[in-house]
Steps between C-alpha positions, in 0.01 A plus 500: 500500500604830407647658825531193699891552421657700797885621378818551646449878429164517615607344840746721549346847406214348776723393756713912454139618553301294772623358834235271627402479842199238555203319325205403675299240333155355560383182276145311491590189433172366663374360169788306448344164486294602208791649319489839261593883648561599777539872697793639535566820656855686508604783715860614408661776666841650352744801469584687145756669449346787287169655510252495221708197343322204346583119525310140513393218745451132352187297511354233238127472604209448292320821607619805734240647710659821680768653460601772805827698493533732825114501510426593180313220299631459185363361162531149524453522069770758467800339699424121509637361165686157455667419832567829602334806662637848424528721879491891359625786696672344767538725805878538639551268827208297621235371233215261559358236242193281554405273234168285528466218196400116403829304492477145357595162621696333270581110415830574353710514811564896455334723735190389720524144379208319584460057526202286606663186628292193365529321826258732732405741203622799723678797329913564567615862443879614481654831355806486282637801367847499413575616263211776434197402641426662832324684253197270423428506866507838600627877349870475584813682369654176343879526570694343736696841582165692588483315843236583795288341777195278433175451673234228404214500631288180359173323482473162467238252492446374878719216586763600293824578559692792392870540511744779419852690544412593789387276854143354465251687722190365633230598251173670580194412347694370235700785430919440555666842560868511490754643657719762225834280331791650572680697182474267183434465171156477303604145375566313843205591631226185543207377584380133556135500558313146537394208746893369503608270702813596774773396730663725690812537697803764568849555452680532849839620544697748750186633622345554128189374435366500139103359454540186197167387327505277285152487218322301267186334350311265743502261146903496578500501925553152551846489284624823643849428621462808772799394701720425197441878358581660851791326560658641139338839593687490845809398294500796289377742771833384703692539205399842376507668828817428547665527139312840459577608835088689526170358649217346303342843394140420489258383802456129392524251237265340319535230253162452251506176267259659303320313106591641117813682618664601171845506686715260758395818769520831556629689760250749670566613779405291807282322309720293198230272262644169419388265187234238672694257351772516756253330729535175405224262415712166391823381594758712347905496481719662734599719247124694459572552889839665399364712250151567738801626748639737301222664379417545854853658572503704220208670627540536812865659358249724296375689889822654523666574172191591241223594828713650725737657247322528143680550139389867366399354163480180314828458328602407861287215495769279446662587823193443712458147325870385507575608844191318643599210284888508601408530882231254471744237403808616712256422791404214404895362426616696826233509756555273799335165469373564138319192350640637157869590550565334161326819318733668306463150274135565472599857378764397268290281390176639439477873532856568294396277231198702485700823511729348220220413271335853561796650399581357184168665376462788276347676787778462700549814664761651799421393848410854567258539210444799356050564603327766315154393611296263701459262152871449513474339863248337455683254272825539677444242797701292346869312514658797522370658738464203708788265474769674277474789830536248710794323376675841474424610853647140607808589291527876670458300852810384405668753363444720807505220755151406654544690806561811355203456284246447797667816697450707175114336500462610844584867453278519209208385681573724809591766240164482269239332753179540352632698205580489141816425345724421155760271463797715554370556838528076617859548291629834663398335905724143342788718335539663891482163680741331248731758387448383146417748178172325339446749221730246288280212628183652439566601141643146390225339710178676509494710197646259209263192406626165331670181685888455500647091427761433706755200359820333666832471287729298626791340372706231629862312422501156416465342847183689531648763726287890481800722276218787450111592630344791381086605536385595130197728496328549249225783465255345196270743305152583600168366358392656213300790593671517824601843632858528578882385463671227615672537788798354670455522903682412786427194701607367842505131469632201645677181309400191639764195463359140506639176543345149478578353845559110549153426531408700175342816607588817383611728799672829482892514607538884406328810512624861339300783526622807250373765289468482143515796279497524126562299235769252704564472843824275613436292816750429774515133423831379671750368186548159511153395642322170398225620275146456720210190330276838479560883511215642595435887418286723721479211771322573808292757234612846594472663204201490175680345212459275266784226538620247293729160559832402338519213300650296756232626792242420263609162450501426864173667595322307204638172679435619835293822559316276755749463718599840620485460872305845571202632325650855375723380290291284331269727433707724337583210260138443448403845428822531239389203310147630518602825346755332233240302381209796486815662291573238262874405633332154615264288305167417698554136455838574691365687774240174553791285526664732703179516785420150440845420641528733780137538652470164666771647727356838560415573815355829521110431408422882340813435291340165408182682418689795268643234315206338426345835377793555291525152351122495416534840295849420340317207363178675413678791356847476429548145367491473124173333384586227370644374838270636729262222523853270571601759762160489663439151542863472606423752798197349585597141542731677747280663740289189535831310566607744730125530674512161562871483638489788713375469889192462569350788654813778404462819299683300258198303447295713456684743259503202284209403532389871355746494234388197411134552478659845292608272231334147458418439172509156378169246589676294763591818639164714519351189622733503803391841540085372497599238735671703736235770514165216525704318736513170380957508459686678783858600522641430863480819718341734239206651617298611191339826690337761399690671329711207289156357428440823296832510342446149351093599399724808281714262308241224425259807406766628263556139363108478441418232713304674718157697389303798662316268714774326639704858585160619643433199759865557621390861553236371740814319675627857561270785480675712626708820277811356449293182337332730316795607341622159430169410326531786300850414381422171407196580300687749329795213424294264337594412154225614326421767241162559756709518815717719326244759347350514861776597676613755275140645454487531895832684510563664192129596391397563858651685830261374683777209719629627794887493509581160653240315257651718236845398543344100597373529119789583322732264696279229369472627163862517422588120461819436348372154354239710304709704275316397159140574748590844590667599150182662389495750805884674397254730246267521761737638754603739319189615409350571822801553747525866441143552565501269815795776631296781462196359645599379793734567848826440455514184727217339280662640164794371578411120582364476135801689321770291702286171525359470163758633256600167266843447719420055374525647122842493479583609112586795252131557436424542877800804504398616200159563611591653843728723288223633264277513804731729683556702180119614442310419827641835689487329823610667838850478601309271782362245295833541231751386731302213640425389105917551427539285793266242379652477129899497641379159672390354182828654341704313792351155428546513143841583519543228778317177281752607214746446769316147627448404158929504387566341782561128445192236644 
């Protein structure tokens, strides 16, 4: 919508202007089991800086009612247009707004979002509003540096709850008023408004006490692990505190599992929202625990640096992510009695591969992205921002040392407490506590995009004694389209050494840590040394580079990647293979042969679990045709001979058992899958739950052998939303030109699915065994897709762009057609990049099958 678009120049003319003190705002939501408007009323008071100047509030309702500036009532018809109404004549110093409109719910998971849970047929309320959408709730100044105090006052239906920043009070005749936030920022504030379930508890320590609730659906209560999520919040409460040196700054903590969240969680403050699907309903491996724990760190990390201390405008988003993401996982590896001290190898392994995939795109862009409106962050949660940041503040931990990084942390938070700040404020409070100039740093670093390869050279004499070793790096061009040089950087790394030891692991027997800088770095290997089995570049992962084996390393990990005694170090292998293969340097059928030797002996389950992912879509993608069937069957007859050798009742099990039920494909196979699901053949210790039931009713739905009536009577096994969503991704996989029409019609033709049966659609749609099926829809795509952007909220938009673009059409024609759509369709630079992205992974597998198909069978 025209307007809807808030700039980088807008925000800042606003912020010179207005200093805002509070809001006071009073919602209906009485009628909220029947659904529709609602009443919203703002009060907003603020300062300007000149008199008789002019400037804008933000509010996307479907009608205004009044409109009062200082007591004058305005014409709602003159300044309400788009998302925005226009404030005239401001007075210098103190100015009063009160807005009065209908605000919607929505069933996209943006704003008000609103979800009637099948199970009791109650309706769920919860407000998300990063990044602009404070704004379809009530009239706010939408920018995080335009902070103030907030008052809700709410009605709710009667025996509902209501929960936000601030402590819940007792409410009266069904009215909750709350106590005013401190100082924050339009986009953490919340509200959770429903008949949720809670436990409740507090964080004790030195005479603190900090109120911890814990919330959910009643649907969900009896698999709440309460005591399992307070012990990890106590964790990172004890953690925090003491690593950032400042108390907790709100006055509690509340942690809402809450349906259709659109993200992992977000961090409002005192009151985070979590994915429901962190509350586990079937038995699950230890690493969705892991992963559950650091998305509970990272925002709790989020209080302090993003609530407490806020980034003045977006292109700092990437600081706020990767510094919540960087502590999240330091806690985790450091804490005392972590359960997950092993989880660096869960970030080498999963969050830098996706940071190296991200930035191989033709959107790749500096960590500090350059933000000239709101449309640019919206699509700029991404690798980046997340994981790239991340992996660069691990490698400036080390740089500076880690405890000159925390004191520089703690001065900025005493420094900027409930303030506003830019990066060169968190570098100028670490350049005093470490004596080191970061200007250098910063402009390699954060202001340069692209991924450096790091390579060993190493020469020996004839009794295989080290003459020479010297760190190549390499700085390779940028995507096409890509902004930006290439860019040689420094790195702090260290060089692992490893030997095979009598009983044939691989352990390390040397460590050096260095610097590399340019094109060639020489390392201090002592003359004369026996050349290590492996040499192992950026060991221990303290820097964000690509790296690449020797000839001789290679040859050794091939034979015995497996047998690294710790997890890191594999995992670095892992990852490098990954990423030679997704580059072409190693045929698909290779890297199979490569994991089929090697994963029996991995320990580390989420590694286990990446590695299925990425052998499923090497074969699905990257292996040349004519293979691929060879390749497939080949992987599958190995997860059912590793499901049935692993021990019964392990993660191991069950992650086979999943990727199994991913993949089955030949008769003897899918009836395995039948039998296992009716009951009538068992597999020693697996328990065929919930939610592995539903995983093997998706594949034999996608093979066909099972019809609408047989999907719908397992939907009366679970009626409940999350077997709601199932059902509707199996319809939608069923290999029919019906089944097919359907769930295209339902997404495509109508916006009428909220977001999780959205997403549920097109997940079952997109079935890689169904490539001839879904040919016909490439036209169609491209047809409709720019329409579907400008029709709809970006969250909604973007599920159909991303989800339904023809990634399984992997040939000229498909490129050739994104090209000629980009040339006329004149889409936004929103919807552009996301299409560029789409069309470099179809340029990545082609180039990778030519790759499969010369290598020899």
């Amino acid at each position: 919508m025209p307007g809807t678009n808030l700039t980088r120049e807008e925000a800042q003319e606003r912020a010179r202007l207005l200093t805002v003190d509070a809001y006071e705002i009073d919602l209906d939501l009485s009628g909220a089991q029947d659904g529709g408007t609602y009443r919203s009323v703002t009060t907003v008071r603020f300062d300007s800086a000149e008199a008789g100047a002019e400037t804008f509030i933000d509010l996307i309702a479907p009608a205004v009612h009044e409109v009062e500036l200082n007591g004058k009532a305005l014409d709602v018809a003159a300044v309400f247009r788009d998302s925005r109404i226009a404030l005239p004549h401001l007075v210098a110093g103190s100015n009063e707004l009160k807005v009065v409109a209908d605000c919607s719910y929505t069933n996209t998971g943006e704003g008000l979002h609103r979800f009637v849970d099948p199970v009791d047929q109650q309706a769920y309320l919860y407000t998300q509003f990063e990044v602009p959408d404070a704004r379809r709730v009530f009239a706010s100044f939408e920018q995080p540096d335009l902070k103030a105090t907030f008052r809700f006052t709410v009605k709710a239906p009667s025996g509902w709850t209501v929960i936000s920043n601030s402590p819940t009070p007792e409410p009266s005749d069904d009215v909750w008023s709350f106590e005013p936030t401190p100082r924050i920022s339009t986009y953490i504030t919340a509200l959770i408004v429903g008949p949720y379930h809670s436990v409740h508890s507090s964080y004790e320590k030195d005479g603190q006490s900090v109120p911890l609730g814990i919330y959910c659906r009643p649907s969900l209560a009896e698999y709440l692990d309460a005591d399992a999520i307070f012990d990890v919040t106590r964790q990172g409460f004890d953690w925090f505190q003491e690593k950032f040196d400042y108390a907790y700054p709100f006055a509690k903590y509340d942690q809402l599992f809450v349906p259709e969240f659109n993200a992992g969680a977000m961090e409002n403050a005192g009151a985070v929202t979590i994915r429901d699907q962190y509350v586990f309903r079937s038995k699950v491996t230890d690493a969705a625990y892991e992963t559950r724990a650091e998305t509970i760190l990272h925002e709790l990390a989020h209080m302090w640096f993003g609530d407490l201390v806020t980034m003045q405008w977006w292109n700092d988003l990437w600081l706020n992510e990767s510094f919540a993401t960087y502590t999240s996982i330091a806690c985790l590896a450091y804490a005392d009695g972590s359960r997950w001290p092993h989880s660096w190898t869960t970030f080498a392994n999963s969050m830098k591969t996706w940071a190296y995939r991200q930035d191989q795109l033709p959107s790749t862009h500096p960590i500090m992205a350059d933000i000239r409106d709101l449309d640019d962050v919206l699509v700029n949660f991404d690798g980046i921002t997340y994981a790239k940041g991340a992996s660069v503040l691990k490698q400036l931990v080390a740089y500076v040392g880690m405890d000159e990084f925390f004191k520089g942390v703690q001065a900025y938070f005493k420094a900027h407490a409930f303030g506003n700040t830019q990066l060169s404020d968190l570098l100028g409070a670490l350049e005093e506590t470490s004596g080191r100039d970061l200007k250098t740093w910063s402009k390699a670093w954060l202001e340069t995009a692209g991924i450096n390869i790091l390579r060993p050279e190493i020469e020996t004499d004839g009794d295989g004694r080290v003459t020479s070793f010297t760190v190549l790096q390499e700085a390779p061009a940028l995507p096409a389209g890509a902004k930006g040089e290439p860019t040689l950087r420094p790195h702090r790394i260290a060089i692992g050494c490893y030997d095979l030891d009598a009983s044939g692991k691989l352990v390390r027997t040397d460590r050096i840590e260095l610097d590399v800088d340019g094109e060639r770095t020489t390392v201090p290997f002592p003359a004369g040394t026996a050349r290590p089995a492996v040499v192992l570049l950026n060991d221990d992962d303290l820097s964000y580079a690509k790296v690449r084996l020797d000839e001789e390393s290679l040859r050794v990990v091939t034979e015995h990647l497996g047998d690294f005694t710790e997890s890191l170090p594999r995992a670095l292998c892992w990852a490098s293979a990954w990423d030679m293969t997704r580059d072409g340097e190693l045929a698909t059928r290779d890297y199979l042969s490569l994991v089929l030797s090697g994963i029996g002996k991995e320990s580390d389950i989420g590694v286990v679990q990446s590695l299925h992912r990425q052998v499923k879509m090497a074969l699905e993608l990257y292996a040349a045709p004519q293979w691929r069937e060879a390749g497939l069957t080949q992987w599958t007859e190995a997860t059912l001979a590793h499901l049935r050798a692993a021990e019964p009742g392990s993660d191991h099990q069950l992650a086979w058992a999943r990727a199994f039920a991913a993949t089955a494909r030949n008769p003897h196979q899918l009836d395995l899958l039948q039998s296992l699901l009716d009951g009538t053949q068992v597999v020693e210790g697996l328990a065929v739950d919930t939610e592995l039931r539903w995983a093997f009713v998706q594949r034999l739905a996608a093979t066909g052998l099972l019809d609408d009536d047989e999907i719908a009577a397992e939907y009366e096994r679970d009626r409940t939303a999350a077997g709601e969503r199932h059902a509707a991704s199996a319809r939608a996989a069923r290999p029919s030109e019906e089944a097919k029409a359907a769930a295209w019609a339902s997404v495509v033709e109508s916006d009428k699915l909220p977001n999780s049966l959205q997403e549920a659609v097109i997940d079952g749609f997109v079935q890689t065994d169904q490539r001839e099926l879904l040919a016909p829809y490439t036209e169609k795509f491209f047809a409709s897709v720019k329409d579907v952007w400008d029709s709809r909220s970006h969250e909604m938009a973007q599920q159909v762009a991303v989800g339904l673009y023809p990634a399984l059409q992997v040939s000229q024609e498909t490129l050739d057609a994104t090209d000629a759509w980009l040339a006329a369709a004149e889409p936004s630079a929103g919807l552009r990049r996301l299409m560029s992205e789409s069309r470099s992974g179809v340029e990545r597998a082609l180039r990778a099958r030519a790759a499969d198909a010369a290598a020899t069978a």
